[in-house]
Residue, then its C-alpha position, 0 to 999 in steps of 0.5 A: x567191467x567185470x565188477x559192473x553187475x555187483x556195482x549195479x546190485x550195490x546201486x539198487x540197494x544204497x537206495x533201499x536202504x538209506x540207512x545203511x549208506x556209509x557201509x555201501x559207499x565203502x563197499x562200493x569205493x573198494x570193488x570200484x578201485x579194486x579189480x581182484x576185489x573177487x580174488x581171496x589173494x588180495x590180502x587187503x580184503x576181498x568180497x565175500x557171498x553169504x546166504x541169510x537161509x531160511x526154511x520153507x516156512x521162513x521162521x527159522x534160519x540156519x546158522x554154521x557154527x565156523x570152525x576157524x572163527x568159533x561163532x554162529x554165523x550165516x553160511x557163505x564165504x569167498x567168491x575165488x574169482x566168481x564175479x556173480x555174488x548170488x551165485x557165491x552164496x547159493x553154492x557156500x549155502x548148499x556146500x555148508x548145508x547138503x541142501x540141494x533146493x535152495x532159492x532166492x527168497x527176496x530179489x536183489x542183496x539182502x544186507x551187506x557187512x564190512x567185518x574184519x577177519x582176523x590174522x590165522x597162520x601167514x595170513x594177515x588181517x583184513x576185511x571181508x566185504x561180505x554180501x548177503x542174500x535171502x535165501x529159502x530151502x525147499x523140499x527137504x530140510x535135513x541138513x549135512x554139517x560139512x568141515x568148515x563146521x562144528x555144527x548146523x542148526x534151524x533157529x527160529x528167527x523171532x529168538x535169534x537174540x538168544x542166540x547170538x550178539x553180532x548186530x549185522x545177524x540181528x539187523x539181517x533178522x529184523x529185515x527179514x520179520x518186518 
């Protein structure tokens, strides 16, 4: 089964993260009963690979700031068909950021969220199942914003509160500063 690696990756981390068991059993209900959950064309949801980036000395993270949402976000998006998640979100990450050394930072999913996408065009509402990875730039850190971005910026983590609101940023921030 093509889903059987992400299922596994999903199972490891429901038990590192009791506190978080709503929102994995949902993810894992949606890619156990959904065999295009890699494909953006199913219209319900699709799951999503992002990358909770961090430089080399691990206090700062870079954030995109999306054209089409209009927020600062974690670099990632869809995986089209590519059922290794990790995979998704070290290419969104270098294709976001013209960084080219990138690595896992933390073995296994990071975190994970289930956020709604609003409708753009013919495209209707619907869910991005997204899960995320730590990972960490080395060598060089100068970024290249690409077109999917107003902007790219290092923050330090231990201020991310001043820079955004969304919970699952802060929650990923406080993760990864424990």
């Amino acid at each position: 089964m093509h889903r059987a690696d992400l299922l596994e990756l999903l199972s490891h981390y429901r038990q590192q993260c009791p506190s978080e068991l709503a929102a994995v059993d949902e993810l894992i209900k949606f890619v156990s009963t959904n065999s295009k959950c890699f494909e953006r064309d199913l219209l319900i949801g699709h799951v999503t690979g992002s990358a909770w980036l961090v430089d080399a000395t691990g206090e700062n993270v870079l954030l995109t700031h999306h054209k089409k949402l209009n927020r600062w976000l974690q670099l990632g998006g869809h995986a089209d068909g590519d059922t290794n998640i990790l995979s998704v979100a070290l290419r969104e990450a270098e294709e976001e950021s013209g960084l080219s050394q990138i690595e896992q930072a933390r073995f296994g999913i990071f975190d994970i969220d289930i956020h709604a996408i609003p409708a753009r065009g013919e495209e209707p509402e619907h869910l991005h199942y997204d899960v995320r990875f730590a990972l960490q730039a080395k060598g060089d850190q100068n970024f290249i914003v690409s077109e999917e971005s107003n902007q790219l910026a290092w923050v330090p983590i231990s201020k991310l509160a001043e820079f955004v609101q969304d919970k699952s940023m802060l929650r990923m921030a406080g993760k990864w500063l424990e």
